[in-house]
NUTORVEX-548002 format. One record per residue (C-alpha): residue number from 1; x, z, y. Coordinates in steps of 0.001 Angstrom, whole numbers. Each point is the difference from the previous one (the first is absolute). Example, Ala and Ser with C-alpha at 12.3 -4.5 7.8 and 13.67 -1.06 7.14 Angstrom:
2
NODE num    east      up   north
NODE   1   12300    7800   -4500
NODE   2    1370    -660    3440
end
This chain:
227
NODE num    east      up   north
NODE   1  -38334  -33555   -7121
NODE   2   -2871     222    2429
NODE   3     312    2757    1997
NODE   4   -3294    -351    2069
NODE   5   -2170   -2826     412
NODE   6    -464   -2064    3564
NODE   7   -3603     -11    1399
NODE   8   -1685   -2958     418
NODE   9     301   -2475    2591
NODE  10   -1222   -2251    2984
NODE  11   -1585   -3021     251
NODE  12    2153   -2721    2032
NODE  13   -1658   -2192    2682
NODE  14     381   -2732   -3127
NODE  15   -2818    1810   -2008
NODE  16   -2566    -693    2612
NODE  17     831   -3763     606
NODE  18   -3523   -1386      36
NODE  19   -1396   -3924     775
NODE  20    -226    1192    3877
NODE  21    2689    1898     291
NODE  22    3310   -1207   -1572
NODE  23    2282    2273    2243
NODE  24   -2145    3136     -37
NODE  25    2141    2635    1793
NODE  26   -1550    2831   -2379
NODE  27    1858    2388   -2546
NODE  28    -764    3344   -1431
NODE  29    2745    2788    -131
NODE  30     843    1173   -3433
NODE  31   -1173    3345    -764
NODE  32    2260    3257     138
NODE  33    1883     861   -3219
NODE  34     869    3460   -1616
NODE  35    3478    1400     768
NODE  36    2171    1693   -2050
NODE  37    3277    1961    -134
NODE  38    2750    -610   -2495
NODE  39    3290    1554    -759
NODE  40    2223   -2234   -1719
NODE  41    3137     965   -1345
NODE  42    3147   -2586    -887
NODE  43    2568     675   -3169
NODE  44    2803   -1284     292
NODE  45     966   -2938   -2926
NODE  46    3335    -773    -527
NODE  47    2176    -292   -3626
NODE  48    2349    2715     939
NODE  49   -1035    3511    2000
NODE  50    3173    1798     773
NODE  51    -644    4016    -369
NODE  52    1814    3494     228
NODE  53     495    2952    2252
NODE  54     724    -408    3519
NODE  55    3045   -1002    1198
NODE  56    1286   -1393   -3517
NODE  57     936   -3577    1864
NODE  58   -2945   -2072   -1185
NODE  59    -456   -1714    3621
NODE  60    3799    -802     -51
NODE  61     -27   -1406   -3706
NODE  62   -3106   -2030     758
NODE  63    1908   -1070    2998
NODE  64    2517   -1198   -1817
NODE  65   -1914   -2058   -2800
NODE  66   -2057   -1648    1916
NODE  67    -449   -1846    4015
NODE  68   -2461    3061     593
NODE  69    1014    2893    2816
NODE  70   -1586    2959    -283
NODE  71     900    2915    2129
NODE  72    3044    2132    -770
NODE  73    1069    3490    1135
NODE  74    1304    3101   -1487
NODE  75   -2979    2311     162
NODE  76   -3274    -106   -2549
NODE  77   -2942   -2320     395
NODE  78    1626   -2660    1848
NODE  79   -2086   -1943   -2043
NODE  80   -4076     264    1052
NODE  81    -754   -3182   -1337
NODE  82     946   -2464   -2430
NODE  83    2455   -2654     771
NODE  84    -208   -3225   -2426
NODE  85    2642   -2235   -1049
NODE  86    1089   -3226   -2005
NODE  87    3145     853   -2350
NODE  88    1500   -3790   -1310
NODE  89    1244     109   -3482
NODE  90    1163   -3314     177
NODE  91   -1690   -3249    1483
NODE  92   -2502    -186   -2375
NODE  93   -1061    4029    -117
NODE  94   -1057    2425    2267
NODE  95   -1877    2817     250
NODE  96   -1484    2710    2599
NODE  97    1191    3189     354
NODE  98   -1512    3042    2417
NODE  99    1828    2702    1801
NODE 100   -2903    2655    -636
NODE 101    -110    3433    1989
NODE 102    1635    3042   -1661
NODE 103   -1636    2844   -1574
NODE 104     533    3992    -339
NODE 105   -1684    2082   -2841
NODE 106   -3502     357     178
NODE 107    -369   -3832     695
NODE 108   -2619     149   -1784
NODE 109   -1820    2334    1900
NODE 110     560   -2267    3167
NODE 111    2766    2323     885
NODE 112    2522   -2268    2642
NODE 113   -1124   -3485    -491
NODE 114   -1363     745   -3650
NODE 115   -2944   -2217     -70
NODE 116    1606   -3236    2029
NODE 117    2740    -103   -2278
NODE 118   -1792     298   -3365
NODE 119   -2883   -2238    1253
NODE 120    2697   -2664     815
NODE 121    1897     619   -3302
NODE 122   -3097   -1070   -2066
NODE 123      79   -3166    1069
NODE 124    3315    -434   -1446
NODE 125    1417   -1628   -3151
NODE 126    3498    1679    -402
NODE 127    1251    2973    1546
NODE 128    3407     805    1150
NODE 129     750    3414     501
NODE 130    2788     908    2104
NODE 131    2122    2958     143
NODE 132    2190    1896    2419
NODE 133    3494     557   -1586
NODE 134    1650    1249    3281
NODE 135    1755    3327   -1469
NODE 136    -184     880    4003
NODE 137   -3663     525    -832
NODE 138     -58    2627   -2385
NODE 139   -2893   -1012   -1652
NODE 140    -429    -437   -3326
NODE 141    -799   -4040    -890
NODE 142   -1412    1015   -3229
NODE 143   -2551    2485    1321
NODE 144    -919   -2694    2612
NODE 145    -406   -2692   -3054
NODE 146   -2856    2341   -1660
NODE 147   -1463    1097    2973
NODE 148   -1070   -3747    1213
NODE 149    -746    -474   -3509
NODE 150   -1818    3482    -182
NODE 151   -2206   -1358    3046
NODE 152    -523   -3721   -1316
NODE 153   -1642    1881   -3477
NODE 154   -2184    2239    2463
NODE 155   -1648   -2866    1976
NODE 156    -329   -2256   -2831
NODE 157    1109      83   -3671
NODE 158    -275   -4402     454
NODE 159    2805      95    2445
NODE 160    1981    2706   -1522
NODE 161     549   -2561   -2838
NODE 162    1168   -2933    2495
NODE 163    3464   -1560   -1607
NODE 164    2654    1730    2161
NODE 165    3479    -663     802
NODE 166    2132    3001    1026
NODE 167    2262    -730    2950
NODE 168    3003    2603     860
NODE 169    1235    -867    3580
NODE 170    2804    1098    2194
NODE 171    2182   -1069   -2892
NODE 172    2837    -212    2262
NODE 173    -534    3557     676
NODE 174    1151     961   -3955
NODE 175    1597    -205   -2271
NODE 176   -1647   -1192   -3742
NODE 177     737    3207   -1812
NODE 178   -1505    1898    2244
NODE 179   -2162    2437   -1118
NODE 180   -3079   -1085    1452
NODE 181     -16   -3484    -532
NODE 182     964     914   -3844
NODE 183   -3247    2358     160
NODE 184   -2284   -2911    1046
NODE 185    1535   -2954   -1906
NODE 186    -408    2392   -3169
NODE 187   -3850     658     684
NODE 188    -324   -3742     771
NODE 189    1655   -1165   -3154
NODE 190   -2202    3005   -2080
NODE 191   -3291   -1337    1819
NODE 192     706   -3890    -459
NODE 193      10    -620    3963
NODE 194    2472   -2681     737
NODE 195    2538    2019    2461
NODE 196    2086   -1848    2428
NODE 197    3146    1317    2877
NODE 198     439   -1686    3081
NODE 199     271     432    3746
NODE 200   -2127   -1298    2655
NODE 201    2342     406    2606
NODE 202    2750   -1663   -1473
NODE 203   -1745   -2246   -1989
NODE 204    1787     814   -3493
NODE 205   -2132    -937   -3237
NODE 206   -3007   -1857    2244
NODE 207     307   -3473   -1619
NODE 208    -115    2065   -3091
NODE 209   -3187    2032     522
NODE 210   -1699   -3514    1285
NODE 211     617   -1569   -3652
NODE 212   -1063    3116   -1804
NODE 213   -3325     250    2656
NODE 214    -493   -3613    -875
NODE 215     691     284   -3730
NODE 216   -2810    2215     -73
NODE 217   -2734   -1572    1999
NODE 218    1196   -2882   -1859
NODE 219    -751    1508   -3540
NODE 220   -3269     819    1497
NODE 221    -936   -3541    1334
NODE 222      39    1374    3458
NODE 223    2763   -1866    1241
NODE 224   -1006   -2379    3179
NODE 225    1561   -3818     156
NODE 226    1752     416    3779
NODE 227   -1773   -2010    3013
end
């Protein structure tokens, strides 16, 4: 793309080598351009964008899949910008995965970090979307499922139909039959969204979520041969 075209320029002392003077020690400036501001603005790209409420442990699980170290601490919007890394499936495979801010309703609006977050999560291929299980929370994972989804419809109906996979973490925090996690795995199983326990902390069902991340990108022919 040209974004503004350069003004023309000098003569070097070479363009007024004459039969008398082969060293002339002569050039003309060039002359002055026009100038122009531009605000450019980077999306992220990576195969994987790793989304949900603040909080949930999406720095932590990202953490733990991959070499990259984003910053963790208990309190909401640790996360200001996205932190990339590579995940290995296996020698051959690999694929990048980004720790992407957290969002509260009215995202959409550009409530918290709204806009940075969905901006980023455009440029993404697959989503995981990671919930809080922590009973010590009191909220309500379900609620937080549609809500992120809620706000993902509202700044684009494209992204809002982005292949998801629905993480419940914390799982060392419950049990299975526990109410909420029954609520969520139900609505995952009703809505087709592949649904998948684990814990960051701990690391329990990580190698498994890897295969079923690369299963998918694999499917779609998004799958990268590893460097």
């Amino acid at each position: 793309m040209l974004a503004i075209a350069g003004a023309r320029g000098g003569r070097g002392n070479a363009r007024f080598v004459s039969s008398v003077n082969r060293a002339p020690r002569r050039a003309d400036l060039g002359r002055p351009g026009h100038g122009r501001w531009l605000h450019l603005e980077l999306k992220l790209l990576a195969d994987v964008g790793v989304i949900g409420f603040p909080n949930a442990g999406k720095s932590t699980l990202v953490s733990r899949l991959s070499a990259a170290t984003p910053k963790i601490a208990n309190y909401p919007f640790t996360t200001l910008v996205p932190t990339l890394g590579i995940v290995r499936v296996d020698a051959e495979r690999s694929f990048v995965i980004a720790d992407l801010p957290g969002l509260i309703p009215g995202a959409s609006e550009g409530k918290g970090l709204g806009h940075q977050f969905l901006r980023h999560t455009e440029r993404t291929r697959l989503l995981v979307h990671v919930l809080d299980m922590d009973p010590g929370t009191e909220r309500d994972p379900l609620d937080d499922l549609r809500v992120v989804d809620a706000e993902l419809a509202a700044y684009s109906p494209e992204l809002a139909e982005r292949p998801q996979i629905v993480v419940a973490n914390k799982a060392d925090l419950f049990a299975p039959g526990e109410p909420r996690f029954a609520a969520v795995e139900r609505h995952c199983r009703r809505a087709n969204v592949p649904f998948q326990a684990i814990s960051a902390a701990t690391g329990a069902g990580l190698p498994e979520l890897t295969q079923r991340i690369a299963a998918r990108l694999e499917e779609a022919g998004w799958l990268r041969a590893a460097s």
